[in-house]
N, C-alpha and C positions, 0 to 999 in steps of 0.2 A: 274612804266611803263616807261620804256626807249622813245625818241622820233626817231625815224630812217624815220622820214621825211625829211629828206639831203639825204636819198637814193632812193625817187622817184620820178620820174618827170611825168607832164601832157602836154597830147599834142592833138592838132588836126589832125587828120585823116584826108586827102580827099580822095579819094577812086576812080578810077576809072574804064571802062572796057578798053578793048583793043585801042577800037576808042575812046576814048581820051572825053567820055560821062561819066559824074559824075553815080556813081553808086547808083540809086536812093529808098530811102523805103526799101534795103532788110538785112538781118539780118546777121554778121559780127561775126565769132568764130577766138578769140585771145589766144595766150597761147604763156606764155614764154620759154625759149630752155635755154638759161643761162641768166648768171650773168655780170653786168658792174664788180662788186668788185670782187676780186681777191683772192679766197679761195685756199689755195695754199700745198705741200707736195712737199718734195724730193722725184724725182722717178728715184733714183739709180737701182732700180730693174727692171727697163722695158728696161733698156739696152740690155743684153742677148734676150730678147721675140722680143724686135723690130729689132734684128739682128738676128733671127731666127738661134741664138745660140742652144736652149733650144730642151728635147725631154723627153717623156715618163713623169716621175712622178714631175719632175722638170719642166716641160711646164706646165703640169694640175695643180700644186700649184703655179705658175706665173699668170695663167691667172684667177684663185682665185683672189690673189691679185691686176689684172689689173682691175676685174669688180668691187671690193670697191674702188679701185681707183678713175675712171669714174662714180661711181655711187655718190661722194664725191665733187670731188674737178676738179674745172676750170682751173687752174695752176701749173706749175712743175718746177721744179728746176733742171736743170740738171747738171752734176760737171763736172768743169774745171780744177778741181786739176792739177797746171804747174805738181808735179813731177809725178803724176799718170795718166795724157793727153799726155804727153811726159815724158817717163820714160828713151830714149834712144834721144838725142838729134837730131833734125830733122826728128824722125819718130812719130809724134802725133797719136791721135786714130782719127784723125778728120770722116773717112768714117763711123767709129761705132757710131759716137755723130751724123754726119749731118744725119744718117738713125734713130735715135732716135727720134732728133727734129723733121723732116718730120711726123713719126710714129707720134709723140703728138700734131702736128698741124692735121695730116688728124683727129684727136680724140677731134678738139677742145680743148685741152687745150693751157692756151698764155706760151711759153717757157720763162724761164730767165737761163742765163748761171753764174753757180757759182766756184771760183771768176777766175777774171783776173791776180789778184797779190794778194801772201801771204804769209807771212815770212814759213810759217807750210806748208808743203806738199811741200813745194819750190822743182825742180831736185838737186839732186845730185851732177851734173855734172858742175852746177853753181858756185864751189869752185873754180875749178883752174883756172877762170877768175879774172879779177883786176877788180875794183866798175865799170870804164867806162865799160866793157865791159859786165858787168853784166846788167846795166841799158840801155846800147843797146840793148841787147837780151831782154830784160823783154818788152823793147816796138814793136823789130820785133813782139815777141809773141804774145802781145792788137793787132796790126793791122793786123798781118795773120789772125787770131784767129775770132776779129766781122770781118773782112771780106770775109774769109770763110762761115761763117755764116749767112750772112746778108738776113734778110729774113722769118728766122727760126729762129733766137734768138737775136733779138730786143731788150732785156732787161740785164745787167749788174750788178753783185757786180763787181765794178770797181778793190775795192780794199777792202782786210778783216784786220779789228780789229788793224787800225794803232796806235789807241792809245798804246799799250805797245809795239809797235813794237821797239823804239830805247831803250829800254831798257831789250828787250826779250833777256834770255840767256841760256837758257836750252839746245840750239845746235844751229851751225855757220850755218848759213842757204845762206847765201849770199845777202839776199834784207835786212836783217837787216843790213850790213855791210852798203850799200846804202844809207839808211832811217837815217842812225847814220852822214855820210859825208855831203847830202842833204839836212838833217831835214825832217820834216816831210809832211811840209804843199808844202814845191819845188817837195816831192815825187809824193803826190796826184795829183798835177796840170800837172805833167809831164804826167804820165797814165790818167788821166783824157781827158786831151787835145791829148794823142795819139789815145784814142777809139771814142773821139769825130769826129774829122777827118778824120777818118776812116768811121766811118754811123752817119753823122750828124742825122738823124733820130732815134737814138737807146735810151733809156730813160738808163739813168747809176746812181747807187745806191752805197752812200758810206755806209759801212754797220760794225756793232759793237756789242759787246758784254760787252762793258764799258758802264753800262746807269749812271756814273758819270758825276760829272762838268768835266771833262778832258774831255768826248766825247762833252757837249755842246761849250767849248774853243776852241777844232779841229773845228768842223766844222763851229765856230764863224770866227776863222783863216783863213779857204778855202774861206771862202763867200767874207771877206775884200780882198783878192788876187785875188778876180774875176774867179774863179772854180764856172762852174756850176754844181749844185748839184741838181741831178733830183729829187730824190728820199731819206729821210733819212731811211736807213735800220738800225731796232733795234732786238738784238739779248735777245732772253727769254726763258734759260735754265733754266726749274724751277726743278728740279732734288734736287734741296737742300729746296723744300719748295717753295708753293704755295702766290705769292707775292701780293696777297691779293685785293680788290678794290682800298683803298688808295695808294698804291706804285705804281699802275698800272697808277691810275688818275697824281699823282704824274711827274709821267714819262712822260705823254703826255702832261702833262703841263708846263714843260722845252722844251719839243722838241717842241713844237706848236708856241714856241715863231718866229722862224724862217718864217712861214709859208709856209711849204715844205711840201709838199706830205709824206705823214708814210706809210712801211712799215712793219711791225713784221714780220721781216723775217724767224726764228728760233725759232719757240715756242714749247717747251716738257714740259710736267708733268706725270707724274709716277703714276702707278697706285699699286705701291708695297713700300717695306719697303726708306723712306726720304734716300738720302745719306747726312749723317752728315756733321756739316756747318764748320767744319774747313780745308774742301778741299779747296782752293784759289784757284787749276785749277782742274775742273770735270775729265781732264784726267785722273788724280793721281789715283782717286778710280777705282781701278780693283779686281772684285770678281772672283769666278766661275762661279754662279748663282746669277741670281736680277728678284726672280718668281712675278707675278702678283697675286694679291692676291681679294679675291672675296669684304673685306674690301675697300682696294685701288682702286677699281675700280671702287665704289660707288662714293669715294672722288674725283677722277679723272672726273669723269661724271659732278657734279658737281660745282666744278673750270673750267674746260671746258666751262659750260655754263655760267658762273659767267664773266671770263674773254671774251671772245667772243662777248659777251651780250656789256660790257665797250667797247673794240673796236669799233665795229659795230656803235656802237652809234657818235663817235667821230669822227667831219668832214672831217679830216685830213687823217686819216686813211684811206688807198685806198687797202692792203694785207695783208693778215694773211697767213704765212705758216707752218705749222706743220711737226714736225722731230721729228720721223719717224713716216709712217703710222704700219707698222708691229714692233710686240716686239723684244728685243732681239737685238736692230741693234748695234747702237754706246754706249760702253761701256756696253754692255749685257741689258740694262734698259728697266724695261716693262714701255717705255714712247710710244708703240704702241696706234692706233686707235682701231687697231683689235690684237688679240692674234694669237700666232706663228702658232696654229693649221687653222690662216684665219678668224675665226669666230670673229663678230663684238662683241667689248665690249661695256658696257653703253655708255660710249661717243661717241662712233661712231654712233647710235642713236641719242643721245641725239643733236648730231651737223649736222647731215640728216637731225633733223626733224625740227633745225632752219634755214638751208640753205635751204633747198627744199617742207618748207612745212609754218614757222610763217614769213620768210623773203623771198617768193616768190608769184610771182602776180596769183592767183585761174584763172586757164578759165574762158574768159568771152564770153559772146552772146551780140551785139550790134545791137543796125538797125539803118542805117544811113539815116540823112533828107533829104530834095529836094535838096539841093547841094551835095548831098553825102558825106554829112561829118559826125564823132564820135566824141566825147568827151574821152579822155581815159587816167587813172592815172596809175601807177604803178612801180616796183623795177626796177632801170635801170639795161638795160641787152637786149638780146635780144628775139625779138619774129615773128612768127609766126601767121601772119591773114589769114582768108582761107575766101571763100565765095563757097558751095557749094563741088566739086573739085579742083577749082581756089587755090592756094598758091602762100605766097608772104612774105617775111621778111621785118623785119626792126628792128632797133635799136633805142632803147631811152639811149643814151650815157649822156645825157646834159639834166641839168636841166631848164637850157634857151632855148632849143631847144622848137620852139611854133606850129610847124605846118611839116609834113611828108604828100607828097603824094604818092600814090601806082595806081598800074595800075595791075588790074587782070584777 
């Protein structure tokens, strides 16, 4: 039995009515609405729905997928891809991403914009600039970009998977030319320090898919340069095999050294046939087909709960994101939640019914004493007290948080 007593706090209620008179003797219905942690999903598909792109059979299978969405997950990822945000220089998508973000804020979920800088997906157009000018343009980009946004997407991969970045050679992409002149650790501080300035306010995530000593050296290296590192983002393609409790513990046990907030930013597993371990880049493998199979989904279900379980538990740990919710996305891989036809697989149960049912707080009935006050424990996140018709929110954010008053 896990302990996920780091994930709830107790607090005192005072409670009052209008005129400012303790609410005395009467009986207090609580229920939670969400979550403090950050249960999370790429939602590249609710672009087109919240641009009211979509029509006929292609709407009604979007908004399929928008009610497992919302019926899931707190958080969303939304993509910044420089060359596919701007694929013509100076004309970005920005009005299609700030009516996205908007859409997933009125939907309660917390936005993160992913990334700001990436050797992969880089523009095009980037080539026939010299390194100065390329490293101009990358930081116009960081400060147009969170401050266009500010408001609506608060949260940052600053920068993706710099560890191989000086020695990535698969195609001239122009920040690697950059990253090779700079090095690596003058990159990140550079972008680091331009999105900072830009919304001192914004929480910014260096984020990786190297869970090697080279990613705990990076960012040993950022930390001695004085970059502040909000967030470490770790990347969990398990597409090659299910990395088990010990590798998992393993991992959180190198990065914990730091003591920096965790977020698993990219987590997949597959609920059909393993792709074989001697791919070194998951891009490589491309099929036709990669079906889900009634076996793997068992397995999947699972390891889902297996790993999630280990997270959860781990104090550090503040977000779990999952890629993709539907099958079929990146590299054809049923590493969906749900199957192509929408319909929920084991795991997408199986992680319902940890998020919304063994890891969240049961309605409660309280009566509060002569001073009008509760006692009240439960999963930080937010909730809902009502007395009667009366409603009134609050937040248990903090676990030192010792006392909330309401007025209803």
């Amino acid at each position: 039995m896990k302990n996920y007593e780091h994930r709830k706090g107790s607090v005192k209620i005072k409670v009052f009515t209008e005129n400012k008179t303790p609410l005395q003797k009467q009986e207090l219905n609580i229920k939670q609405k969400n979550h403090h942690f950050l249960f999370g999903c790429n939602g590249f598909e609710i672009i087109p729905y919240a641009n009211e792109q979509l029509a006929g059979t292609a709407k009604a299978e979007t908004e399929k997928y928008i009610e497992r969405f919302l019926d899931l997950f707190n958080f969303v990822t939304l993509p910044f891809y420089w060359g596919q945000f701007e694929p013509e220089q100076g004309k970005p998508r920005t009005k299609e991403l700030i009516n996205t973000a908007r859409w997933c804020k009125e939907h309660n979920l917390v936005t993160k914009g992913h990334p700001l800088s990436w050797h992969t997906l880089a523009p095009g157009w980037l080539l026939d600039m010299s390194n100065k000018e390329i490293l101009r343009t990358q930081i116009k980009r960081i400060e147009r970009d969170v401050k266009d946004f500010s408001g609506l997407v608060d949260m940052w991969d600053v920068i993706n998977e710099v560890v191989i970045m000086p020695i990535f050679n698969k195609y001239d992409n122009g920040l690697t030319r950059v990253c090779k002149e700079l090095g690596r650790i003058n990159l990140i501080k550079t972008v680091f320090e331009a999105a900072r300035s830009t919304n001192p306010k914004a929480t910014l995530i260096l984020n990786d898919f190297d869970i090697s000593p080279a990613y705990d050296i990076l960012i040993e290296g950022c930390l001695e340069a004085g970059i502040e590192i909000d967030i470490i983002g770790i990347q969990s393609h398990m597409h090659q095999g299910y990395w088990g409790i010990e590798k998992t513990q393993w991992v959180l046990e190198r990065f914990s050294r730091f003591n920096i907030p965790i977020h698993f930013s990219e987590v997949s597993l597959v609920s059909g046939e393993i792709m074989p371990p001697h791919y070194d880049d998951l891009n490589d493998f491309q099929v036709e087909e990669w079906p889900s199979t009634p076996e793997g989904e068992e397995r999947q279900a699972r390891e889902v709960v297996e790993f999630y379980k280990t997270l959860f538990a781990h104090p550090l740990v503040e977000g779990i994101t999952w890629w993709d919710l539907l099958d079929g996305q990146w590299l054809k891989a049923p590493s969906g939640l749900i199957r192509e036809d929408y319909s929920p697989k084991p795991a997408y149960e199986e992680l319902q019914n940890l998020i919304k049912k063994e890891w969240w707080t049961e309605d409660i009935s309280l009566v509060t004493d002569q001073e009008g006050q509760v006692e009240f424990t439960g999963f930080l996140g937010e909730y809902e007290i009502a007395f009667g018709d009366k409603k009134a929110n609050f937040s248990l954010k903090d676990k030192a948080e010792k006392e909330i008053s309401i007025y209803l």
